[in-house]
C-alpha positions in Angstrom: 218.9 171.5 145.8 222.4 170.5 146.1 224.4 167.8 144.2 227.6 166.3 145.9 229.2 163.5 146.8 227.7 162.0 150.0 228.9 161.7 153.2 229.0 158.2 155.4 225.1 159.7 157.2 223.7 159.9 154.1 224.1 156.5 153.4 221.2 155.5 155.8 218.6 157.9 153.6 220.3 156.7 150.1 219.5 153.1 151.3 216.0 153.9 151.9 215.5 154.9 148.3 217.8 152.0 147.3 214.8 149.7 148.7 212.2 151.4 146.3 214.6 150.5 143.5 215.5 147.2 144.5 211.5 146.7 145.2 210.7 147.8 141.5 213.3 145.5 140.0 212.1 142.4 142.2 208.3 142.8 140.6 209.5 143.7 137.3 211.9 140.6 137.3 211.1 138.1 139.9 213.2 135.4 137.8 216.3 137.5 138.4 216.3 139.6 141.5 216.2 138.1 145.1 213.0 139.4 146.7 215.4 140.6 149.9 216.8 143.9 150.2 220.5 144.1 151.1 221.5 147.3 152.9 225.1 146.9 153.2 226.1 146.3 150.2 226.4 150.2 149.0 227.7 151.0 152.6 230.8 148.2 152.2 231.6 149.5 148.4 231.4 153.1 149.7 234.1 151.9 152.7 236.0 150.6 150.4 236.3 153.4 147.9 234.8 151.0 144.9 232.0 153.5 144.4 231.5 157.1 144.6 228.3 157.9 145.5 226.4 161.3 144.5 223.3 162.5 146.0 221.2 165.2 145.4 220.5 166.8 149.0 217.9 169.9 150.1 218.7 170.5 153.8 219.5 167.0 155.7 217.0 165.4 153.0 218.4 163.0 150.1 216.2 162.8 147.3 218.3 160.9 144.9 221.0 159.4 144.3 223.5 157.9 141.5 226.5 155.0 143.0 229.3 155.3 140.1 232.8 153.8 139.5 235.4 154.3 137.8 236.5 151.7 134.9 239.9 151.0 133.3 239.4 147.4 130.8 243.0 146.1 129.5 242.7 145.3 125.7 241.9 142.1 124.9 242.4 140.3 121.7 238.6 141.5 120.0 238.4 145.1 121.9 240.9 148.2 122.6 241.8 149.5 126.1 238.2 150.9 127.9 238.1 153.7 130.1 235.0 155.1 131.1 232.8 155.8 134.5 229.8 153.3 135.3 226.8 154.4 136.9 226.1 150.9 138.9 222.9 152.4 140.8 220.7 155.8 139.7 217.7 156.4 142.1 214.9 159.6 143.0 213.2 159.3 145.6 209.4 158.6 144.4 208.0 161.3 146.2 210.8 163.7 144.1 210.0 162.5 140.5 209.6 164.3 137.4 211.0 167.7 139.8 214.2 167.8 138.2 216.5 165.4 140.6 217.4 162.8 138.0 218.7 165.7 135.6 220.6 167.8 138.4 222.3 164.3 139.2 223.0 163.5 135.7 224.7 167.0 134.4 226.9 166.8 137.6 227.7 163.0 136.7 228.6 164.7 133.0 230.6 167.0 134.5 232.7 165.2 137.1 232.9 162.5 134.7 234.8 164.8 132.1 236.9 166.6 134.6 238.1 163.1 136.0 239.3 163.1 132.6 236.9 159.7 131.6 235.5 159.9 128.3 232.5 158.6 128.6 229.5 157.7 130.6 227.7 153.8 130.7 225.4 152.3 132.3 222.9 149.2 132.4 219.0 149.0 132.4 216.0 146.5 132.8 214.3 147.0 129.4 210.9 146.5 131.6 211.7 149.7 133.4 210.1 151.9 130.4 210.4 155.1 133.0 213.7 155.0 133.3 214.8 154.5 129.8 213.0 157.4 128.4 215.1 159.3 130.9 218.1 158.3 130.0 217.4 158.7 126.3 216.4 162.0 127.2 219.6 162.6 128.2 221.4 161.8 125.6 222.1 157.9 125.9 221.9 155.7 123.5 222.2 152.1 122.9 225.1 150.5 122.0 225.1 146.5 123.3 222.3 144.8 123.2 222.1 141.4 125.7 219.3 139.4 125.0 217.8 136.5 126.8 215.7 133.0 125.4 213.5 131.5 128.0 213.4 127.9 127.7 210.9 127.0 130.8 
């Protein structure tokens, strides 16, 4: 397995693994997330240079993926100056879970991360998505924001 940054005809594969993502998100929030998938929204940030965009490849095959930009927050008048990298998107392919993927992806995300000189690493997650946290918890996240939510229907 190799872990790089991917090229424009990856995209097409990252995408389809994007969808099983997306799908997961739209049954484990159907309040929140649109029930559509868009494709091109990845491909336009990628254009644009808003997102790298890692994959972990064997052969012509992508089996995961991690979409990740770079963050620089101006102080404000309650927090000091931010810089850090964002992983927006994080995704194995379901038929390469629990193989190894989501680790390879996330010690080159370390890595690159550091040598960028960034001195961190942040992301977001569903709470529903159980699988997922214990993966990144696993690998050293932790939590430190909590956004909480009061239904009122």
């Amino acid at each position: 397995m190799e872990i790089r940054y991917a090229r424009g005809e990856d995209l097409e594969q990252v995408n389809a693994i994007r969808k099983q993502i997306h799908t997961l998100h739209a049954q484990g929030r159907p309040d929140i997330f649109q029930p559509e998938f868009i494709e091109d929204y990845l491909i336009n940030c990628f254009e644009r240079g808003e997102l790298s965009v890692i994959v972990a490849a064997e052969g012509v095959e992508i089996l995961g993926y991690a979409a990740v930009a770079q963050v620089e927050e101006p102080a404000t008048p309650y927090s000091l100056k931010q810089r850090y990298c964002r992983i927006e998107e994080f995704g194995v392919d379901r038929r390469h879970r629990r193989k190894g993927v989501a680790t390879a992806l996330m010690d080159f995300l370390r890595r690159d991360t550091r040598d960028k000189g960034f001195p961190k690493l942040e992301l977001e997650l569903w709470e529903f998505n159980r699988e997922a946290l214990a993966f990144y918890e696993s690998a050293g996240f932790s939590t430190f924001h909590r956004h909480l939510e009061l239904p009122l229907e």
